[in-house]
N, CA, C and O atoms as a GROMACS GRO file, in nm:
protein
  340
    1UNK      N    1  -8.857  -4.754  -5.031
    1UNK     CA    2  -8.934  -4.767  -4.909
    1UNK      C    3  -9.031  -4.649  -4.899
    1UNK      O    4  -8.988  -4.544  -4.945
    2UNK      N    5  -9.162  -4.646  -4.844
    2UNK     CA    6  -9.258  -4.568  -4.846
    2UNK      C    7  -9.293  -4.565  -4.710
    2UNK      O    8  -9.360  -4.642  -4.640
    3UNK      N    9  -9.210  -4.415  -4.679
    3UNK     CA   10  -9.258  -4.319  -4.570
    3UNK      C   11  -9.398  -4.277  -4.534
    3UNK      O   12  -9.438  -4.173  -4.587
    4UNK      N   13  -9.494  -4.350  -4.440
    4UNK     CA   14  -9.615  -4.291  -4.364
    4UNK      C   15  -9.641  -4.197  -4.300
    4UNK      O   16  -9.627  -4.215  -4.179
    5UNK      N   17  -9.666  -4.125  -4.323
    5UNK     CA   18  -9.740  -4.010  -4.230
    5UNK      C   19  -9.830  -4.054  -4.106
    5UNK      O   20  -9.946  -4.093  -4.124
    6UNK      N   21  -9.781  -4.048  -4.003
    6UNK     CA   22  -9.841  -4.075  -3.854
    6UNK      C   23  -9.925  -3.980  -3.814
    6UNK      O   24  -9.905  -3.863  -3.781
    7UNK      N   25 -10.085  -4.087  -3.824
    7UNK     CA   26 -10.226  -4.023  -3.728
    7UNK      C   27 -10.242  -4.101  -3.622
    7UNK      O   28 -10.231  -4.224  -3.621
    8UNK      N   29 -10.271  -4.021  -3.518
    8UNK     CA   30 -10.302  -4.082  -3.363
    8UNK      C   31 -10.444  -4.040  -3.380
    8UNK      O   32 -10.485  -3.938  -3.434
    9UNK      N   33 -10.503  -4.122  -3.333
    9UNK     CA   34 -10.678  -4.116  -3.280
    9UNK      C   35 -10.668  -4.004  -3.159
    9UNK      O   36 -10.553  -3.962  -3.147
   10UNK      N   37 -10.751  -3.956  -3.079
   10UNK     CA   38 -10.775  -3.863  -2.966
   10UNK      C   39 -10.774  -3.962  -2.856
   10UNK      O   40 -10.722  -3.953  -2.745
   11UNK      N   41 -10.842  -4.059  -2.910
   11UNK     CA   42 -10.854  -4.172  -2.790
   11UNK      C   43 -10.670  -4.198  -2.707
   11UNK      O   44 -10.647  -4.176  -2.588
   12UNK      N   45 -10.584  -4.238  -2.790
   12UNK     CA   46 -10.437  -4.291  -2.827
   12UNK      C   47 -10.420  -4.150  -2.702
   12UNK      O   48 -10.402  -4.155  -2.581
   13UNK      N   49 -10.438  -4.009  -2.812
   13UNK     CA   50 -10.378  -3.941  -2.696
   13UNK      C   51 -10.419  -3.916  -2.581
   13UNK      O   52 -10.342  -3.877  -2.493
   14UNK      N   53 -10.536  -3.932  -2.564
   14UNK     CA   54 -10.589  -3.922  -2.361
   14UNK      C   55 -10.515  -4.013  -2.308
   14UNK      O   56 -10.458  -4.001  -2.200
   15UNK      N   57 -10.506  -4.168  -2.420
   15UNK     CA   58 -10.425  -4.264  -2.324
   15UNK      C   59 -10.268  -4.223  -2.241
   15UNK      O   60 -10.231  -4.220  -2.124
   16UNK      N   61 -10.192  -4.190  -2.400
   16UNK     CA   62 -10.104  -4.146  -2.357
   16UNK      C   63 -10.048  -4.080  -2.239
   16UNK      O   64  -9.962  -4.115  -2.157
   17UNK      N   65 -10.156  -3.917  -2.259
   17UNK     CA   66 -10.112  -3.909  -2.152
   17UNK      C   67 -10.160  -3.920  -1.999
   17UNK      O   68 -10.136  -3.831  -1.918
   18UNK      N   69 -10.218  -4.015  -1.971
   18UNK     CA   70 -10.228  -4.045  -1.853
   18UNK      C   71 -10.103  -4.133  -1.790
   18UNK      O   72 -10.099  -4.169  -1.673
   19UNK      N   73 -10.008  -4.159  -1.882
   19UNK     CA   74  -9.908  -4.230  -1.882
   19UNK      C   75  -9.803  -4.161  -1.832
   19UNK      O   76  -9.818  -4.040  -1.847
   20UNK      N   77  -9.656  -4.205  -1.754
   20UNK     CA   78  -9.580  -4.150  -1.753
   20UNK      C   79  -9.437  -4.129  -1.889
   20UNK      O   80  -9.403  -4.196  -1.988
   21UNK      N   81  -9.380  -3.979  -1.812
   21UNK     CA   82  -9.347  -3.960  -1.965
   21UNK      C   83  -9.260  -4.077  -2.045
   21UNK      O   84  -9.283  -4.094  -2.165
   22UNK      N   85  -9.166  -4.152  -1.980
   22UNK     CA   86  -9.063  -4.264  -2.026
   22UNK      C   87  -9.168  -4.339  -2.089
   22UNK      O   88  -9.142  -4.361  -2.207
   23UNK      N   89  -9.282  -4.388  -2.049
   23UNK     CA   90  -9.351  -4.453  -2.102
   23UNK      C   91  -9.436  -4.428  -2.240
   23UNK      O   92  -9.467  -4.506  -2.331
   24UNK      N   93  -9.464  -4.284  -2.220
   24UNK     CA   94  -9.534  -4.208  -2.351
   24UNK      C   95  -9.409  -4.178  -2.439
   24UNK      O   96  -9.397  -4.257  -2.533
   25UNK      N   97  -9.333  -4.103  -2.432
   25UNK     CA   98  -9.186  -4.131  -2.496
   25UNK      C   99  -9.140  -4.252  -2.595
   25UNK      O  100  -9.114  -4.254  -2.715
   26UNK      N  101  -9.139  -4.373  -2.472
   26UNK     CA  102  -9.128  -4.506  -2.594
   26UNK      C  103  -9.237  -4.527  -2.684
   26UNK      O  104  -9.219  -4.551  -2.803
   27UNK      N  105  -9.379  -4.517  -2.615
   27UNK     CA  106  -9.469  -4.537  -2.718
   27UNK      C  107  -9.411  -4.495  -2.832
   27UNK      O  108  -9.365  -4.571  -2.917
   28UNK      N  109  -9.410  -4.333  -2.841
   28UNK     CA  110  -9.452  -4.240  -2.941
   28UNK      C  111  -9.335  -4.248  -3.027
   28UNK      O  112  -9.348  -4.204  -3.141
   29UNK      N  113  -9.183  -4.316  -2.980
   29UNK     CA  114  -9.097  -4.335  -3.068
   29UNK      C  115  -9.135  -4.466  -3.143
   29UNK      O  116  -9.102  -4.480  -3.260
   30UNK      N  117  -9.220  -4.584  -3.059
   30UNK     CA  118  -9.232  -4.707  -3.151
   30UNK      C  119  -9.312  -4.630  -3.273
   30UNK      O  120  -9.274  -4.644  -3.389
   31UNK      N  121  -9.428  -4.546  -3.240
   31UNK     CA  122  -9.473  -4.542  -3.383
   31UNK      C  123  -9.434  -4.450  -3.471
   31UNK      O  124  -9.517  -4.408  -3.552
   32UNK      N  125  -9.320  -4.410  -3.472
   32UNK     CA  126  -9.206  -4.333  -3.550
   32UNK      C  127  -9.142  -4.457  -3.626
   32UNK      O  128  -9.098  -4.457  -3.742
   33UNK      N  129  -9.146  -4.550  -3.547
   33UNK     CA  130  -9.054  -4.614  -3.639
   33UNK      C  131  -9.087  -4.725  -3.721
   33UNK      O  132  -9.021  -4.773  -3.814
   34UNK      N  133  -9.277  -4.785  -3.644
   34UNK     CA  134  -9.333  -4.851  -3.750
   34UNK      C  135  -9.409  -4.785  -3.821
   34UNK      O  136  -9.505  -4.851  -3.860
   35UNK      N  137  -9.405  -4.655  -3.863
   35UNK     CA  138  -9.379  -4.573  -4.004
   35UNK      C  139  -9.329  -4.641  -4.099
   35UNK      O  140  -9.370  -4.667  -4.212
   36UNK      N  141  -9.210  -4.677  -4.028
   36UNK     CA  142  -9.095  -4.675  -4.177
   36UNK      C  143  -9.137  -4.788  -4.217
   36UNK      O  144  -9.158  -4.786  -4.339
   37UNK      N  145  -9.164  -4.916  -4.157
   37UNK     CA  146  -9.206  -5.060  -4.254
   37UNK      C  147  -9.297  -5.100  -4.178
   37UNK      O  148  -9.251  -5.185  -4.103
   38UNK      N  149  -9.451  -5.073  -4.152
   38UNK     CA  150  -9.562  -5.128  -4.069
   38UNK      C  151  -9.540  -5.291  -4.112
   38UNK      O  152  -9.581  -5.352  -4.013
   39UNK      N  153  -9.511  -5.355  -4.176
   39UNK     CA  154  -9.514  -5.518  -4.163
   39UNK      C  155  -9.436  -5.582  -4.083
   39UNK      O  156  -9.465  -5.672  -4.005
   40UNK      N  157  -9.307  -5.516  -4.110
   40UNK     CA  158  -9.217  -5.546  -3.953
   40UNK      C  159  -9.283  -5.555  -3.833
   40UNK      O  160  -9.243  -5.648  -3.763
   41UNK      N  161  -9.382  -5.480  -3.779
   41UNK     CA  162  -9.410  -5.448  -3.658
   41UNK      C  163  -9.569  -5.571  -3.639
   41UNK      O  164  -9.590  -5.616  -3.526
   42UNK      N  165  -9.640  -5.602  -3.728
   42UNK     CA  166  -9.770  -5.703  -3.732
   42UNK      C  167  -9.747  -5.778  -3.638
   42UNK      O  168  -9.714  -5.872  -3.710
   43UNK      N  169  -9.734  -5.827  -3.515
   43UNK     CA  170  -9.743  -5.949  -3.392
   43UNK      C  171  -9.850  -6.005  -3.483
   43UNK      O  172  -9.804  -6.065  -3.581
   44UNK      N  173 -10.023  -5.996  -3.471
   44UNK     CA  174 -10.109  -6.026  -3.485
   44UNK      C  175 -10.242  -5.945  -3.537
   44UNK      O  176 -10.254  -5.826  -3.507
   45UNK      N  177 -10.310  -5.991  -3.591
   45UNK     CA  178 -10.427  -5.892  -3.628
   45UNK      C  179 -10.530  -5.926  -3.546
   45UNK      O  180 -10.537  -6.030  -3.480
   46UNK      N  181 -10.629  -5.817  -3.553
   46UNK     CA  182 -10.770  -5.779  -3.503
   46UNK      C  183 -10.841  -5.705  -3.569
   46UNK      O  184 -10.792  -5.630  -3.654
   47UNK      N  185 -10.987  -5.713  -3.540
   47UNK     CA  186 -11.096  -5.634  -3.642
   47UNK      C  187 -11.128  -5.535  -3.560
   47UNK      O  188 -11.148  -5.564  -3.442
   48UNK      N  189 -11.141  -5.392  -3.606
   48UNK     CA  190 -11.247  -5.274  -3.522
   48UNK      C  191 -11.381  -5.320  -3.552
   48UNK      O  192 -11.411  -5.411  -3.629
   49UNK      N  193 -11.472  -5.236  -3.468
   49UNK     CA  194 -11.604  -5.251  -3.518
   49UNK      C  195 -11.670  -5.278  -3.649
   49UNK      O  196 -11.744  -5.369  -3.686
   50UNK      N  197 -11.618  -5.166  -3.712
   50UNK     CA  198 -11.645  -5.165  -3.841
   50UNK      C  199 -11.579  -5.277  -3.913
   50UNK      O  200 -11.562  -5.260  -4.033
   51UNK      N  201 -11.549  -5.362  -3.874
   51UNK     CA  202 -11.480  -5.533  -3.937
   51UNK      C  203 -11.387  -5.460  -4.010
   51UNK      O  204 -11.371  -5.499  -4.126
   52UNK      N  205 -11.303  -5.340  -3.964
   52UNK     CA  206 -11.199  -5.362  -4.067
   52UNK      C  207 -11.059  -5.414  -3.999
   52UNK      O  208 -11.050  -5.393  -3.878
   53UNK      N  209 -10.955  -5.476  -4.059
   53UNK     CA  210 -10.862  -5.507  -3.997
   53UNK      C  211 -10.747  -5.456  -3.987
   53UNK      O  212 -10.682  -5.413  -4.082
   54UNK      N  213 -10.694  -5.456  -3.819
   54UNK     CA  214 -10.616  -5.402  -3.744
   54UNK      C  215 -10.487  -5.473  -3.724
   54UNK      O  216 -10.502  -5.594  -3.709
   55UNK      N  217 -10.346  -5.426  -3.719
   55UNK     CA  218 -10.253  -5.539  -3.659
   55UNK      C  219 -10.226  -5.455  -3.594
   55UNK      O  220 -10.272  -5.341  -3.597
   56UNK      N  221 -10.127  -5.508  -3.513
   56UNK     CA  222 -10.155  -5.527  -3.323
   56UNK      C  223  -9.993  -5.565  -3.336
   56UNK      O  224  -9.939  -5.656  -3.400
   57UNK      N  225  -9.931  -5.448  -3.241
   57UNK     CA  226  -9.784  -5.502  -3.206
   57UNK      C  227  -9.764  -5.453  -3.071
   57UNK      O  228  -9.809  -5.351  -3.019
   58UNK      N  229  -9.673  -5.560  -3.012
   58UNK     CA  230  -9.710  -5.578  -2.864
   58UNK      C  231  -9.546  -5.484  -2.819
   58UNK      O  232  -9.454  -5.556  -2.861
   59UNK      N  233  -9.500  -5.384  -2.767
   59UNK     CA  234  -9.378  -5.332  -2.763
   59UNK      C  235  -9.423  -5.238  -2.568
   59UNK      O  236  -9.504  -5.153  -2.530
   60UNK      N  237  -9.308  -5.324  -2.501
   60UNK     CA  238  -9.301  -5.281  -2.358
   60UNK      C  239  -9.396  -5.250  -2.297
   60UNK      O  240  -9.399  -5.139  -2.243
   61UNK      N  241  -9.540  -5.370  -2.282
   61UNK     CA  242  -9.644  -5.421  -2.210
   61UNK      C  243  -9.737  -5.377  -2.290
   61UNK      O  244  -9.848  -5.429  -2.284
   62UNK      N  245  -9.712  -5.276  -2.378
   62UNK     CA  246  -9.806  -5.244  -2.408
   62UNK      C  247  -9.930  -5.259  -2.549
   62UNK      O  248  -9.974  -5.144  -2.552
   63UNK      N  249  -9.977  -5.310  -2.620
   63UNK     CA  250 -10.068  -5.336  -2.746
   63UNK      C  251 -10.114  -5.220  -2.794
   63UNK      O  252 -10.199  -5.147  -2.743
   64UNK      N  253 -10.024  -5.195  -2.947
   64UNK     CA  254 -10.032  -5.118  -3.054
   64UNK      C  255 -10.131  -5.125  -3.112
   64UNK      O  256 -10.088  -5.231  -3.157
   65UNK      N  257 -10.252  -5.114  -3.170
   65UNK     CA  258 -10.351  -5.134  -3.256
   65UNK      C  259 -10.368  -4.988  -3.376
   65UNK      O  260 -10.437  -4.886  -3.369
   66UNK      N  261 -10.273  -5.039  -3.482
   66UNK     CA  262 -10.280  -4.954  -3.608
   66UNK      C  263 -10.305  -4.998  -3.747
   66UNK      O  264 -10.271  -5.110  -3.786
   67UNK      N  265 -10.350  -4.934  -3.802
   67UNK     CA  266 -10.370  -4.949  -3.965
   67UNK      C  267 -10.324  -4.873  -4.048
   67UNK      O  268 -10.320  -4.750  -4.040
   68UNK      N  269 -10.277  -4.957  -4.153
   68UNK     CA  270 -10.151  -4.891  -4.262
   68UNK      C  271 -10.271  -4.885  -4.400
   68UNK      O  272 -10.328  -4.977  -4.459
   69UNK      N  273 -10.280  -4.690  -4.420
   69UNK     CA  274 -10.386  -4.709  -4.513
   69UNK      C  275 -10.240  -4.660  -4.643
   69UNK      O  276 -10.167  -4.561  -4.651
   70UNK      N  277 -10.253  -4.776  -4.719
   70UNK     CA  278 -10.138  -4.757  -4.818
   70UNK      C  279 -10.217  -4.677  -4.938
   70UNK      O  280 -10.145  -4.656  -5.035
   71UNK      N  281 -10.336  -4.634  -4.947
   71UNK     CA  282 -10.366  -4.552  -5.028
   71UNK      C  283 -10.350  -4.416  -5.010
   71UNK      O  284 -10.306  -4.347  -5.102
   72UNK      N  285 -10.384  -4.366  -4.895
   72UNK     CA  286 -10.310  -4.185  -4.848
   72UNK      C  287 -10.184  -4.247  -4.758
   72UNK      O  288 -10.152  -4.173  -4.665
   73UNK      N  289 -10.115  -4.357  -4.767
   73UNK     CA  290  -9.990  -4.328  -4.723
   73UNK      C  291  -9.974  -4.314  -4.583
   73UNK      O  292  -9.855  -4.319  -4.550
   74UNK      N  293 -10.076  -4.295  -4.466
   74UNK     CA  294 -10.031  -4.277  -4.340
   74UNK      C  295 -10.068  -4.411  -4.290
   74UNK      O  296 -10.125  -4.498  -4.355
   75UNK      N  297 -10.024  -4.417  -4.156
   75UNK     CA  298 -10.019  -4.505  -4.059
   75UNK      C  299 -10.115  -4.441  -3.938
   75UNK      O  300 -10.099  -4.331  -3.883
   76UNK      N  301 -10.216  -4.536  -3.913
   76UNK     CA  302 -10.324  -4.451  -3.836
   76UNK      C  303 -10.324  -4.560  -3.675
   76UNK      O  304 -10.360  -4.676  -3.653
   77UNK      N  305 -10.290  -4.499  -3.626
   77UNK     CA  306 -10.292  -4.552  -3.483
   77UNK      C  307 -10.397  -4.564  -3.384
   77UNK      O  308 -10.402  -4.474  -3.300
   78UNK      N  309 -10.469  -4.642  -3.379
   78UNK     CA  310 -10.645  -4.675  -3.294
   78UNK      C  311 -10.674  -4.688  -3.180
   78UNK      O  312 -10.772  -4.665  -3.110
   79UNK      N  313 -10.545  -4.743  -3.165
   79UNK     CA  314 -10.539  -4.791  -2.943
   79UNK      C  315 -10.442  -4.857  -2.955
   79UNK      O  316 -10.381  -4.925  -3.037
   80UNK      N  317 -10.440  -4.802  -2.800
   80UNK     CA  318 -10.297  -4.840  -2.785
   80UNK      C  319 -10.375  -4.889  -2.588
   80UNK      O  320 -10.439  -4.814  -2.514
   81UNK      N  321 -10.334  -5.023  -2.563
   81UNK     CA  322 -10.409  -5.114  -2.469
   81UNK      C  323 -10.308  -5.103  -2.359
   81UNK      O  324 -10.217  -5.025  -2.391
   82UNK      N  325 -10.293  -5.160  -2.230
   82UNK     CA  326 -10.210  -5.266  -2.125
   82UNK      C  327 -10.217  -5.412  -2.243
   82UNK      O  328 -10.318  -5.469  -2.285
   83UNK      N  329 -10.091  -5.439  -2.268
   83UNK     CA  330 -10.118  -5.599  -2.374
   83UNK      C  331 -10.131  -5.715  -2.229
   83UNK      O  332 -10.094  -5.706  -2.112
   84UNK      N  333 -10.206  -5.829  -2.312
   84UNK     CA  334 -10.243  -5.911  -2.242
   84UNK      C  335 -10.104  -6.024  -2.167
   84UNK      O  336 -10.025  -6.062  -2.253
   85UNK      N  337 -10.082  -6.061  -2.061
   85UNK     CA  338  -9.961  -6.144  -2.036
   85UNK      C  339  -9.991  -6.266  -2.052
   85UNK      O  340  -9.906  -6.353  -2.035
   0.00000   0.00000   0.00000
């Protein structure tokens, strides 16, 4: 199994923390743990601007938007939304 190295965007963290902490807390443990197997975690994909593609996992209201660059190995985290109900 191949361990990712976790990048948060700046954006991710302003979100964060405007958040309360239980809530920034779970975030920041979900993406600890879709580290360990980002395919597990895919709900659905989406494109950034730059048309590249994003999957999107939806964990306690909220929409994950990360990309698993399997060439340097990390897991890069883009936004993190309110997910849609």
């Amino acid at each position: 199994m191949i361990e990712y190295r976790l990048l948060v965007a700046h954006e991710v963290i302003v979100f964060l923390d405007s958040l309360k902490a239980a809530d920034r807390k779970r975030l920041i443990k979900r993406f600890l743990e879709i580290t360990s197997y980002p395919a597990n975690y895919a709900d659905y994909s989406e494109h950034d601007a730059a048309g590249r593609r994003l999957d999107v996992h939806v964990h306690a209201g909220y929409a994950i938007a990360f990309w698993e660059d399997f060439a340097d190995r990390h897991l890069k985290v883009l936004d993190v939304r309110l997910a849609d109900h």
